[in-house]
C-alpha positions as CSV (number, residue, x, y, z in Angstrom):
1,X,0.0,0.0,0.0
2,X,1.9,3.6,-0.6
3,X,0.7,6.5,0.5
4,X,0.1,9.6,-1.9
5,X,1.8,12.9,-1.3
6,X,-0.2,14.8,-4.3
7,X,-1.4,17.2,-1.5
8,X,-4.2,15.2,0.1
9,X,-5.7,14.7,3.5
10,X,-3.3,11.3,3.3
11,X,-0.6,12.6,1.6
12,X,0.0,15.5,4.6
13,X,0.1,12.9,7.7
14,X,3.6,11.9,6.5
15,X,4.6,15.6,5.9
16,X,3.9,16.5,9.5
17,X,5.2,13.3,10.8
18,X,9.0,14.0,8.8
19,X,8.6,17.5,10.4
20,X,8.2,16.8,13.9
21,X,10.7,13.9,14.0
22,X,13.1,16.5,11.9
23,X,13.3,18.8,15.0
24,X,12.9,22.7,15.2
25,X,15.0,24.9,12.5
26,X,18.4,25.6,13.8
27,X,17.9,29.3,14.0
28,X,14.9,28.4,16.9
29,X,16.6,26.5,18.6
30,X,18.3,29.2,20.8
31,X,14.7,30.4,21.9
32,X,13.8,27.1,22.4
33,X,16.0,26.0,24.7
34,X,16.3,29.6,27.0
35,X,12.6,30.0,27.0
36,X,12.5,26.3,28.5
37,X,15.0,27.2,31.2
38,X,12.9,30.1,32.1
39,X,9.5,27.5,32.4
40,X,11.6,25.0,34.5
41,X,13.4,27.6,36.7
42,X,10.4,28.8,38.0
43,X,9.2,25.6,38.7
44,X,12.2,24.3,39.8
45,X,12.0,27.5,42.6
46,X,8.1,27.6,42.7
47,X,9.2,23.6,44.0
48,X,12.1,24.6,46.5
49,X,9.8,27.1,48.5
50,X,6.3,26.0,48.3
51,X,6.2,22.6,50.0
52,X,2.7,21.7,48.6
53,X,3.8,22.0,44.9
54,X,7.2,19.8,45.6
55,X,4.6,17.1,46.0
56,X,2.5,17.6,43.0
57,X,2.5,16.2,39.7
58,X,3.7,19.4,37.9
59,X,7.2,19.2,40.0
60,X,8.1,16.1,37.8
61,X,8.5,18.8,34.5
62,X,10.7,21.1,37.1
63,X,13.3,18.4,37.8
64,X,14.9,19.1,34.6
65,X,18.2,20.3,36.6
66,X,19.0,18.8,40.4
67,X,16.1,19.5,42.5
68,X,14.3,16.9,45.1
69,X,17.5,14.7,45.7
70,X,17.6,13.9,49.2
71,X,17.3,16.1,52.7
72,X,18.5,18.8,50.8
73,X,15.6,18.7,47.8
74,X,14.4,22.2,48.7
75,X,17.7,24.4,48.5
76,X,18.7,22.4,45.5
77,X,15.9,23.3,43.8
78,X,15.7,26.8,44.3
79,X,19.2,27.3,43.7
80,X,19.4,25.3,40.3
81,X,16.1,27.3,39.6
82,X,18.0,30.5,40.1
83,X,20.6,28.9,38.0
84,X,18.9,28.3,35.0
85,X,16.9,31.4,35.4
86,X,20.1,33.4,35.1
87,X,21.3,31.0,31.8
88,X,18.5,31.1,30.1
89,X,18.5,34.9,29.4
90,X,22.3,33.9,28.0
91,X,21.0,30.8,25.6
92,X,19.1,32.4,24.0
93,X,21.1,35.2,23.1
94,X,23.4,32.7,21.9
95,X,26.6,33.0,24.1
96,X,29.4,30.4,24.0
97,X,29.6,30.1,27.7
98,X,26.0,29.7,28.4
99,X,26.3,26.7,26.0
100,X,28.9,25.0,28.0
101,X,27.4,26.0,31.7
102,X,24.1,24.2,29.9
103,X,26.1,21.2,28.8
104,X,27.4,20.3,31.8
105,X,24.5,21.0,33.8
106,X,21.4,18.9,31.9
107,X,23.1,15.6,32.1
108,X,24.1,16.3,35.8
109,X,20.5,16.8,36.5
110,X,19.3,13.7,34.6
111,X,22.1,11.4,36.2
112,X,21.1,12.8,40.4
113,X,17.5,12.4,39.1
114,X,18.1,8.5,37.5
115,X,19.8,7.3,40.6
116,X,18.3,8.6,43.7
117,X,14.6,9.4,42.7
118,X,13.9,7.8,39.5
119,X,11.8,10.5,37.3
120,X,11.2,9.8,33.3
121,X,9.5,13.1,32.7
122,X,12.3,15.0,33.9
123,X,15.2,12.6,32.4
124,X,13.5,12.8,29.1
125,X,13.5,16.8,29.5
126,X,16.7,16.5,30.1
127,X,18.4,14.6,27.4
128,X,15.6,16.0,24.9
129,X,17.5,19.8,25.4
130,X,20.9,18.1,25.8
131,X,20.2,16.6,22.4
132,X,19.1,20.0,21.1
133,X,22.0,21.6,22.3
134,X,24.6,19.5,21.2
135,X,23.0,18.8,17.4
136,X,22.7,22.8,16.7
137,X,26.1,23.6,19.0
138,X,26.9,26.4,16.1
139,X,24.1,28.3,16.7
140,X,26.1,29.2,20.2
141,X,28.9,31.0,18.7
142,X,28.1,34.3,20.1
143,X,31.4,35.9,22.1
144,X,31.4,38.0,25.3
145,X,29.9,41.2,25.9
146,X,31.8,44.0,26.8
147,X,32.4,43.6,30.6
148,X,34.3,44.9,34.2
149,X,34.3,43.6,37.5
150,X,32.1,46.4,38.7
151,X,29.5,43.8,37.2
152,X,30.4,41.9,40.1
153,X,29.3,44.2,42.0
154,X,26.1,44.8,40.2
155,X,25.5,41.1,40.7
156,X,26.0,41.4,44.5
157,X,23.4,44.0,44.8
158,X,20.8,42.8,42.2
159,X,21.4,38.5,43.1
160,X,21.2,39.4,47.4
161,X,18.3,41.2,46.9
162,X,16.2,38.9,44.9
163,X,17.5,36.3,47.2
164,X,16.5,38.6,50.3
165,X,13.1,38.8,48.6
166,X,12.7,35.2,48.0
167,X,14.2,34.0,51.3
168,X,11.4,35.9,53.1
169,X,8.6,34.3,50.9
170,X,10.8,31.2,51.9
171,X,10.2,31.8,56.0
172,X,7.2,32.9,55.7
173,X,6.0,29.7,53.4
174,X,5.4,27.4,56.5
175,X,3.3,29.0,58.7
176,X,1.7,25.7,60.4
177,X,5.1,25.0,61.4
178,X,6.3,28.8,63.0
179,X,6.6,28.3,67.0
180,X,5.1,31.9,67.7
181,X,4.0,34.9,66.1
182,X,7.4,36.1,64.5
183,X,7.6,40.2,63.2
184,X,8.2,40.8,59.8
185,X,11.5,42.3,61.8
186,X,12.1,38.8,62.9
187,X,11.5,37.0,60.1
188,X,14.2,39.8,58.2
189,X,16.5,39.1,60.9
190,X,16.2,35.2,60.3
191,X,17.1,35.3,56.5
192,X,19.7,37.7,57.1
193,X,21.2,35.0,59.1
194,X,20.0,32.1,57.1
195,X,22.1,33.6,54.1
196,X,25.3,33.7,55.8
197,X,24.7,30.4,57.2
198,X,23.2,30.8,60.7
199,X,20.0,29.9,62.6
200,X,18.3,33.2,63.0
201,X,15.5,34.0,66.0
202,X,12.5,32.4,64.0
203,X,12.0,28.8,65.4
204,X,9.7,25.9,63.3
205,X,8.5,22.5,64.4
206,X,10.0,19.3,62.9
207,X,12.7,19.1,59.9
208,X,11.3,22.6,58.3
209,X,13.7,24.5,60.0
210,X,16.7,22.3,58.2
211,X,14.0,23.0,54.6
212,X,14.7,26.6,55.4
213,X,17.8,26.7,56.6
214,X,19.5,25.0,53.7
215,X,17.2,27.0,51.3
216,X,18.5,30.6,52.7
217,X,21.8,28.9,52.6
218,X,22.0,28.3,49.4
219,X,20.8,31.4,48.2
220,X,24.0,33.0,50.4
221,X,26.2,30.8,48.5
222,X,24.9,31.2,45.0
223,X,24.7,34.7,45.6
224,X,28.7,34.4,47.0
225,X,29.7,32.2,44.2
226,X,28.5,33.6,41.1
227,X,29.8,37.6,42.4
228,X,33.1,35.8,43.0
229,X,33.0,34.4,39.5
230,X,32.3,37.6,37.9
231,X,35.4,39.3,40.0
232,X,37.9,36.7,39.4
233,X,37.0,36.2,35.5
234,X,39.2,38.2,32.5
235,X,38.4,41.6,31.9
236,X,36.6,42.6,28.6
237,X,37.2,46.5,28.2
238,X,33.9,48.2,26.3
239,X,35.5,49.2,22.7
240,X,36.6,53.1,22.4
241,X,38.3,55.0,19.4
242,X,41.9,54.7,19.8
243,X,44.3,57.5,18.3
244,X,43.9,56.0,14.8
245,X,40.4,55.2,14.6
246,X,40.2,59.2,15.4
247,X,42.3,60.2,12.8
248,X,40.5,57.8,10.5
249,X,37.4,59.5,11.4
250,X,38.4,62.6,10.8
251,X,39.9,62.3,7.4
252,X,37.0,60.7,6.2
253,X,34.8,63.7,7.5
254,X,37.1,66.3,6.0
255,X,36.2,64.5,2.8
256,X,32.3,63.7,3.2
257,X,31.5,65.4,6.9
258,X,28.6,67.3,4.2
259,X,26.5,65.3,4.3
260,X,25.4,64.2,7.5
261,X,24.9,67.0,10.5
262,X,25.4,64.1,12.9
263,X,29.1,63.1,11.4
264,X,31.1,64.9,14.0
265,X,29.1,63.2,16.6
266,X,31.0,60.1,15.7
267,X,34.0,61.4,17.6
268,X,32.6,61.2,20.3
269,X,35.2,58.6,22.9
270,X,32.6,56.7,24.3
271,X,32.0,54.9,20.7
272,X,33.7,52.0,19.0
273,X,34.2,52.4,15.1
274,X,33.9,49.4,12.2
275,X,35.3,50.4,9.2
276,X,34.6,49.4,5.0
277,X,37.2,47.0,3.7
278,X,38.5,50.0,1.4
279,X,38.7,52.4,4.7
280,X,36.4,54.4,2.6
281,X,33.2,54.6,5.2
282,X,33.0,53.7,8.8
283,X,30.1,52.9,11.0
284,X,30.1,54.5,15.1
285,X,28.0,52.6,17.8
286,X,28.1,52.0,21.4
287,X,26.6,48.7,23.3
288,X,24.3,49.2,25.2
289,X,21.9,46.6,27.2
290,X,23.0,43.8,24.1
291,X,21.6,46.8,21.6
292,X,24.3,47.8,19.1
293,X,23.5,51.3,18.8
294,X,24.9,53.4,15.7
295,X,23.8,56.8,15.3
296,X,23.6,59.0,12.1
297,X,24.4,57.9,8.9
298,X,27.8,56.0,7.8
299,X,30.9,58.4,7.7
300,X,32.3,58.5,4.7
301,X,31.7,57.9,0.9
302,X,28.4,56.6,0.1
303,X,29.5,54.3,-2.3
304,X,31.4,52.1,0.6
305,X,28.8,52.4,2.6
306,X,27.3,48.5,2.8
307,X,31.3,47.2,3.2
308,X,31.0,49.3,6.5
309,X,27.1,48.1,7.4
310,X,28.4,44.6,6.2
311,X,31.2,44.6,8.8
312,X,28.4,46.2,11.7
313,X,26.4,43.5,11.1
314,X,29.2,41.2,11.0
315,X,30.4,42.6,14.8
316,X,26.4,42.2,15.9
317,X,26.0,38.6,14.7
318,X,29.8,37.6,16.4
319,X,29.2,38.8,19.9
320,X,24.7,38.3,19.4
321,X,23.9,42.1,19.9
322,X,20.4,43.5,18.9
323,X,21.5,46.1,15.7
324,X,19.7,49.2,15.5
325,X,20.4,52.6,14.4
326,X,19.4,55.7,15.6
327,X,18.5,58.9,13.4
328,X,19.5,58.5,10.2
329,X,18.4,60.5,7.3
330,X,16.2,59.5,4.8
331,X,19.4,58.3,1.9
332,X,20.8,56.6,5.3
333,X,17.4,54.6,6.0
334,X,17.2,53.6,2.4
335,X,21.1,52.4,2.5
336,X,20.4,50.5,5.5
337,X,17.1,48.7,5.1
338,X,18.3,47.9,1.5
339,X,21.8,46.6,2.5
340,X,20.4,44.1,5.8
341,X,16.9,43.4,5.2
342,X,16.4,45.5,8.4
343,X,12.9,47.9,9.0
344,X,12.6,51.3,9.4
345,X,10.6,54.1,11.3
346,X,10.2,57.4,11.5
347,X,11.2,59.0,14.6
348,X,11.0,62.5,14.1
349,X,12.7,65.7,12.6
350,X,15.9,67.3,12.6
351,X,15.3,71.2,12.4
352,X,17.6,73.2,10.0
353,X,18.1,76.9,9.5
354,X,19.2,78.0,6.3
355,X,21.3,81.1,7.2
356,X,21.0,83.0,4.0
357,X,17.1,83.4,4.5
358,X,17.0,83.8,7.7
359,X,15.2,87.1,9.1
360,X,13.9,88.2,12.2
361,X,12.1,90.8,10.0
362,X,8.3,89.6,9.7
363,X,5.6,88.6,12.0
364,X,6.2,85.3,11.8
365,X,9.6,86.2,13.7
366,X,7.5,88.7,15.7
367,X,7.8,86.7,18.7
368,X,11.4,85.7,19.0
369,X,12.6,89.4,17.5
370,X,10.9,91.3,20.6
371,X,12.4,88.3,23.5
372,X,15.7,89.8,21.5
373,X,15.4,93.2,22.1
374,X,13.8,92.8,25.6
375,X,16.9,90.9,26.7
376,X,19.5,93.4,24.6
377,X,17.9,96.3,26.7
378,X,18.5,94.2,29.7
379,X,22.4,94.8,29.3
380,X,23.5,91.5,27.4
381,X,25.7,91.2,24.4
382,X,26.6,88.3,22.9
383,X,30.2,87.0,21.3
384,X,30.0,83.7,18.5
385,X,33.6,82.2,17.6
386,X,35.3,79.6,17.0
387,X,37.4,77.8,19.3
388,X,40.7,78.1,18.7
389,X,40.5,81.8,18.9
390,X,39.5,81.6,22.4
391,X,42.3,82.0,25.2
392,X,42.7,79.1,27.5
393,X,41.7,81.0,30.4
394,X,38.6,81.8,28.9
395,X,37.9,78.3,27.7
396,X,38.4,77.1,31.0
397,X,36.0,79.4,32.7
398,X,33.3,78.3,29.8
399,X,33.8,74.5,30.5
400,X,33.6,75.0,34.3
401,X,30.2,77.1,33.6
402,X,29.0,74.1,31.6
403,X,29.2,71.3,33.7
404,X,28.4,73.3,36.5
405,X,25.1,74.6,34.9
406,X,23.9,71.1,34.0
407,X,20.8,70.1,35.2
408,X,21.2,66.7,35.9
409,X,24.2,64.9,37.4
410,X,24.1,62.3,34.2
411,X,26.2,64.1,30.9
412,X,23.0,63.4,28.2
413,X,23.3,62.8,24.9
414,X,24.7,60.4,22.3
415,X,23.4,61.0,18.8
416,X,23.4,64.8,18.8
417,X,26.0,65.5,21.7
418,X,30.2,65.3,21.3
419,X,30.3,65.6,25.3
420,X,33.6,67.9,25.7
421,X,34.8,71.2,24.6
422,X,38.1,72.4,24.0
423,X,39.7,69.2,23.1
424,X,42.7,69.0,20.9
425,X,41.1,68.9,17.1
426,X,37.7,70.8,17.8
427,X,39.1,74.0,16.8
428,X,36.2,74.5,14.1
429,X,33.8,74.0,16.7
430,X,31.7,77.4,17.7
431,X,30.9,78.5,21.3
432,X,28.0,81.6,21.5
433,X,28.4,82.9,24.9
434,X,25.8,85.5,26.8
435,X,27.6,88.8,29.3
436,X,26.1,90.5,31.6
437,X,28.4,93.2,32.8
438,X,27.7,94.5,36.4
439,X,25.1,92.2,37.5
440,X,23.8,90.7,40.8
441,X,27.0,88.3,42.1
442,X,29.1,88.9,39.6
443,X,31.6,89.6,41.6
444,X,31.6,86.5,43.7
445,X,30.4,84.4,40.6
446,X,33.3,82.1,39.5
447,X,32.6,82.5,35.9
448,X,32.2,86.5,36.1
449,X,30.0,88.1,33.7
450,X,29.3,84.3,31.9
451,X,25.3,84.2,31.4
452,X,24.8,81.2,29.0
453,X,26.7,78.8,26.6
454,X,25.9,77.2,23.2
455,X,28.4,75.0,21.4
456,X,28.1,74.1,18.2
457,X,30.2,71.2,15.7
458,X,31.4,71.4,12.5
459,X,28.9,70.6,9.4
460,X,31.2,69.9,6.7
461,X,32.8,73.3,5.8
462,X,29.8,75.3,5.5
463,X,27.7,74.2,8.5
464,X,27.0,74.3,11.9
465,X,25.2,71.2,14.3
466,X,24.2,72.4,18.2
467,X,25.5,70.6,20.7
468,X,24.6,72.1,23.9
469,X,22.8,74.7,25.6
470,X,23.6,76.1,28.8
471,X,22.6,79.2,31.3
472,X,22.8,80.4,34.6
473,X,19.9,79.9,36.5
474,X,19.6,83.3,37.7
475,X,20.0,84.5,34.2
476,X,16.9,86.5,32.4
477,X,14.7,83.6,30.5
478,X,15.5,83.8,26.8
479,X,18.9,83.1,26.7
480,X,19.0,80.2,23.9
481,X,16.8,82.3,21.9
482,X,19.3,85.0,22.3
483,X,22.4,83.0,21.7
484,X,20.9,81.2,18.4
485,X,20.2,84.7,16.9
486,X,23.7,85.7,17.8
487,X,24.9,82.5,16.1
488,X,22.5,82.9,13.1
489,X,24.0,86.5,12.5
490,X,27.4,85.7,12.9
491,X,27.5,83.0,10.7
492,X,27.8,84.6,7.2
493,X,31.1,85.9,8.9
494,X,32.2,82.1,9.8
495,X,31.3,81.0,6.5
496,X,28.4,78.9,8.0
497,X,25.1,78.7,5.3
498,X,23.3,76.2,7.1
499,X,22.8,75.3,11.4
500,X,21.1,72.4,12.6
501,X,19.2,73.0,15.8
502,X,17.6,70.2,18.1
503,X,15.7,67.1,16.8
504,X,12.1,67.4,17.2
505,X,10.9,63.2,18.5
506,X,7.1,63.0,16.2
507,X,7.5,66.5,15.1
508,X,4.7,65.5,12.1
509,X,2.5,64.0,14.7
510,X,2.7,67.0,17.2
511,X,2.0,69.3,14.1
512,X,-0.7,67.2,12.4
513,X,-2.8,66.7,15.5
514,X,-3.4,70.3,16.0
515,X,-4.7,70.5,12.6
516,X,-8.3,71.3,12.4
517,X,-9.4,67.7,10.8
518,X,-6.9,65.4,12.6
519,X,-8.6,62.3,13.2
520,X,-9.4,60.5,16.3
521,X,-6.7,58.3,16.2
522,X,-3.8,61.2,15.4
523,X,-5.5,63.6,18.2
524,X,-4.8,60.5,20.7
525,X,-1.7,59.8,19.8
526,X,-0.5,63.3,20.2
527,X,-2.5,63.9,23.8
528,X,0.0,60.8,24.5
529,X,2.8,62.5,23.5
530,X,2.0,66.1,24.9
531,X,1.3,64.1,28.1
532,X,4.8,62.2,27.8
533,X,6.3,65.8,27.4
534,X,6.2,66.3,31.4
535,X,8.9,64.1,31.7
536,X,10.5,63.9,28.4
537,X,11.1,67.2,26.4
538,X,9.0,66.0,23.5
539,X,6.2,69.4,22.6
540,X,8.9,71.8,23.8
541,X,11.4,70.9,21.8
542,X,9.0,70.9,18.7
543,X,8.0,74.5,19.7
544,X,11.2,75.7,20.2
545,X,12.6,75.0,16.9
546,X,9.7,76.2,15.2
547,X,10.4,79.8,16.6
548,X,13.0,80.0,14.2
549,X,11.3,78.2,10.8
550,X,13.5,76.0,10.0
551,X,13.3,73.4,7.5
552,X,12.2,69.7,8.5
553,X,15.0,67.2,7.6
554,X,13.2,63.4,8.9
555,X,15.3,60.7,10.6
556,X,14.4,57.3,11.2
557,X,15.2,54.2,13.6
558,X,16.1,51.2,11.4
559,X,15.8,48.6,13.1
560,X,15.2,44.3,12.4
561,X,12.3,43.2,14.4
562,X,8.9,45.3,15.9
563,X,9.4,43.2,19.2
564,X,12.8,45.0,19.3
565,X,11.4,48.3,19.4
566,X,10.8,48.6,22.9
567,X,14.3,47.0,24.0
568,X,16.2,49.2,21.4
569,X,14.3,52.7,23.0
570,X,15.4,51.5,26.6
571,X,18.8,51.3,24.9
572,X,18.3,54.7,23.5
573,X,17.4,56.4,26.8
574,X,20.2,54.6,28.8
575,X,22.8,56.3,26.3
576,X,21.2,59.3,25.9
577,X,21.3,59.5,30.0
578,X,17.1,59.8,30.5
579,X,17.8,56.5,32.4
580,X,21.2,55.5,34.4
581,X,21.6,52.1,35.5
582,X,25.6,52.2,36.7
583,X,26.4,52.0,40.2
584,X,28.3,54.5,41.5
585,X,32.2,54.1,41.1
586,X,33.8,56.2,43.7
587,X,37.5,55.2,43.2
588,X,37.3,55.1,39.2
589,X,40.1,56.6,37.4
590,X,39.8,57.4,34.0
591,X,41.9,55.4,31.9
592,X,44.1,57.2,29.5
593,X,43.6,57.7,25.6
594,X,46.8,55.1,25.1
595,X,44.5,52.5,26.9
596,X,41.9,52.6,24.8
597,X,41.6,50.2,22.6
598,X,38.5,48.1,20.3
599,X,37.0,45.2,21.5
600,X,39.3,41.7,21.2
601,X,37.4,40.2,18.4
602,X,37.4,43.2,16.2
603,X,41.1,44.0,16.7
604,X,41.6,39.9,15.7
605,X,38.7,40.3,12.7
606,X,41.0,43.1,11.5
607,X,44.3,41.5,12.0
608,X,43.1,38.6,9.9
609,X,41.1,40.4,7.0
610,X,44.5,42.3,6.6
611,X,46.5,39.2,6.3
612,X,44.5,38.0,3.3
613,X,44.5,41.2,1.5
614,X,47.4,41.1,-0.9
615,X,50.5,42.9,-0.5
616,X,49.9,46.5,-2.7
């Protein structure tokens, strides 16, 4: 009898059948096996502390790592639970060493399971993701993140307080057994003590106190072991632009720096470099939160372009960072999307002054021309130029009244900000600064007659890109308004044509939703936004810019999945500085330029894409 395959109802069965028995495609199987750790880590814990679920049925699917061997079944469990929660996040990301940990774990398991409490469910779980992880090994190819041991501390912290958490959910999981009415003091005091290994004041009745004392002691020693692990292990320095990647960088953007306001932004230190194969183009990014985070478009000649988003996506795959890129213009987007497959957004609009027809004569201008004169009546004056013709004195005084005039503790920016002034090779750069002669405190003031600060980056050879605005707080309102017509005016004299001001996030839904007309679903979304704006400078921005009718240049987020949206703006914020995750490093030293130095597997990518490149 043979079966047909012409598409029937009979013809499918076998289909399914070769399918299943086939296995996942090798490109799941990373999700696969993390998102099964998660499901049997929190079993595997749910087990250790609840004592009515270690009996159930269910618990046989937790024991796919040790858990329920012998009088120490509870603490095993929740601390391979812990275990596997903390790998799983690394599997599926792909990382060599989460492959290996997993390796040597799941046949562990199986074997403790098979020889003290016999459990098929849980050995077949077992080999079934051994198998899986052995047959696709390659897919776990991905190399370290960049790393320090102040991670180790960052695991102390993060590790002893979910294990504080849990620990009291642990003591607090018995209560037919509690001699007395313990505090919620007590019970504190008695994990406290259970994690370093001693009884605490909370008593039990029977063998739970030896459940919960192994339990909290365990959770001391995983949370002793794996911080101890992360300060003993090799050092993996973030990447930074070394002396030559600079110099790179800059030839390249006294060549092309044109075309893309953001180009001098790639100088920034804090950003690693990738370069085209001809050194023609380069690609900037930082890492942040497993997001590999370019900004702007590609540096360099457009006709390179893909060899240096070839070699960016290269660097992503290797180590199994998330790519995404940040405001890029609209021929950047286009590149980009084309080159990798990758999607695209809008994410709002870059604000640009052409300096030739700009006017403060009109009543559009009405507005900004008479906060001008107010401010000139006030006794301010204004000086724009570059850089290098300031003394060092002077440039001094202006960095001190920058940082000090911050508003936050956290330096923001990343796309649109260089984060210095005054370094060696920004001499085109432009500071505006604001004076008050004679005025309240000037004479105890450290900066003297100083009001505000704008600094502005080189555009190619005929532009100008903001970087940052400062003022003193006691200063009249209307400083940057002040200091951005000064700039404007002076620029014909600088040989600037064209400034670009802030970037406007959703400009074109801020400015379509007060439209008479806008529908319901645009007037939401920008009531959203405008109610966003309270903590994020979203509607002010918008405004601000349009004061001076610029034109509306777009940028877009390219990016490869919609799921990584949300993950890639987190990113975004944490490098910008709206959110700050480091713990504080009181005895850091900042490491010299010579130190510096790209990440190990793109110095050895290099070293070996050179060797095969014939001698010239």
């Amino acid at each position: 009898m043979s079966i047909r395959l012409d598409g029937d109802k009979t013809g499918a069965v076998p289909g399914r059948v070769r399918r299943i028995l086939r296995g996942p495609r090798p490109e799941r199987v990373p999700s696969l096996v993390g998102t099964a750790c998660t499901l049997v880590g929190l079993l595997d814990i749910a087990a250790g502390v609840f004592p009515r679920f270690r009996h159930s049925s269910v618990h046989a699917a937790a024991e796919v790592l040790p858990g329920a061997l012998g009088p120490f079944a509870a603490a095993l469990a929740i601390s391979a639970g812990v275990l596997l929660l903390l790998l799983a996040h690394g599997l599926k990301r792909r990382k060599r060493r989460a492959w290996r940990a997993a390796v040597v774990l799941l046949p562990a398991g199986a074997a403790a399971q098979f020889t003290y409490r016999p459990s098929v469910v849980g050995v077949l779980i077992s080999l079934s993701l051994l198998a899986l992880l052995l047959c696709h090994r390659g897919e776990f190819a991905a190399l370290p993140d960049p790393r320090s041991r102040w991670k180790a501390l960052a695991n102390f912290f993060l590790v002893g307080s979910g294990s504080l958490g849990l620990g009291l959910v642990i003591v607090s999981s018995h209560p037919a057994k509690v001699v007395g009415n313990p505090s919620v003091a007590e019970r504190l005091e008695h994990v406290l003590y259970g994690l370093f290994g001693f009884e605490g004041p909370v008593a039990y009745a029977g063998r739970v106190s030896w459940t919960v004392g192994y339990s909290l002691g365990a959770l001391g020693l995983l949370t002793a072991v794996t911080t101890v692990y992360l300060a003993l292990r090799p050092e993996h320095p973030a990447a930074r632009l070394t002396p030559d990647d600079e110099r790179r960088l800059r030839d390249l953007l006294a060549r092309h720096g044109g075309r893309d306001s953001l180009g001098h932004f790639a100088l920034r230190h804090d950003k690693a470099v990738v370069f085209s194969p001809s050194g023609k183009a380069a690609v900037t990014y930082r890492v942040v939160s497993g997001v590999m985070l370019a900004s702007g478009d590609p540096i360099g000649d457009v006709e390179a372009w893909p060899g240096a988003i070839e070699r960016f996506m290269d660097e992503a795959k290797a180590h199994s960072w998330t790519p995404a890129v940040v405001g890029c213009s609209e021929t950047g987007g286009e590149v980009w999307t084309r080159e990798t497959g990758l999607d695209a957004l809008e994410l709002g609009d870059e604000a640009v002054v052409r300096v030739p027809d700009f006017s403060l004569a009109g009543r559009a201008m009405r507005n900004v021309r008479q906060m001008v004169k107010r401010i000139e009546r006030g006794g301010y004056e204004t000086r724009v130029r570059r850089v290098r013709d300031l003394a060092d004195t002077e440039l001094d005084r202006v960095r001190r009244a920058a940082a000090d005039w911050r508003g936050t503790d956290t330096e923001r920016g990343f796309s649109m900000a260089l984060g210095r002034i005054g370094e060696p090779g920004d001499g085109d750069c432009v500071i505006a600064t604001a004076h008050k002669a004679g005025g309240p405190g000037d004479a105890d003031s450290p900066y003297g007659d100083l009001k505000a600060v704008l600094h502005f980056v080189p555009w190619g050879t005929d532009g100008l890109s903001l970087d940052l605005m400062r003022r003193d707080r006691s200063a009249d309102p209307g400083m940057n308004e002040l200091l951005i017509v000064a700039a404007l005016q002076a620029a014909p004299r600088l040989g600037v044509e064209r400034v670009s001001l802030n970037f406007a996030m959703f400009r074109s839904a801020l400015a379509r939703g007060e439209k008479i007309g806008a529908g319901p679903v645009l007037r939401v979304w920008r009531g959203l936004l405008v109610f966003l704006s309270r903590w994020f400078q979203i509607e002010s921005l918008y405004k601000f810019n349009a004061k001076f009718r610029p034109e509306w240049e777009p940028r877009f987020v390219v990016f490869r999945t919609t799921r990584d949206l949300p993950r890639i703006g987190f990113a975004a914020m944490q490098a910008e500085g709206f959110v700050t995750l480091a713990l504080p490093r009181p005895f850091a030293r900042r490491a010299p330029a010579a130190r510096r130095r790209p990440c190990a597997h793109l110095e050895q990518l290099r070293l070996r894409r050179e060797a095969e490149q014939p001698a010239a």
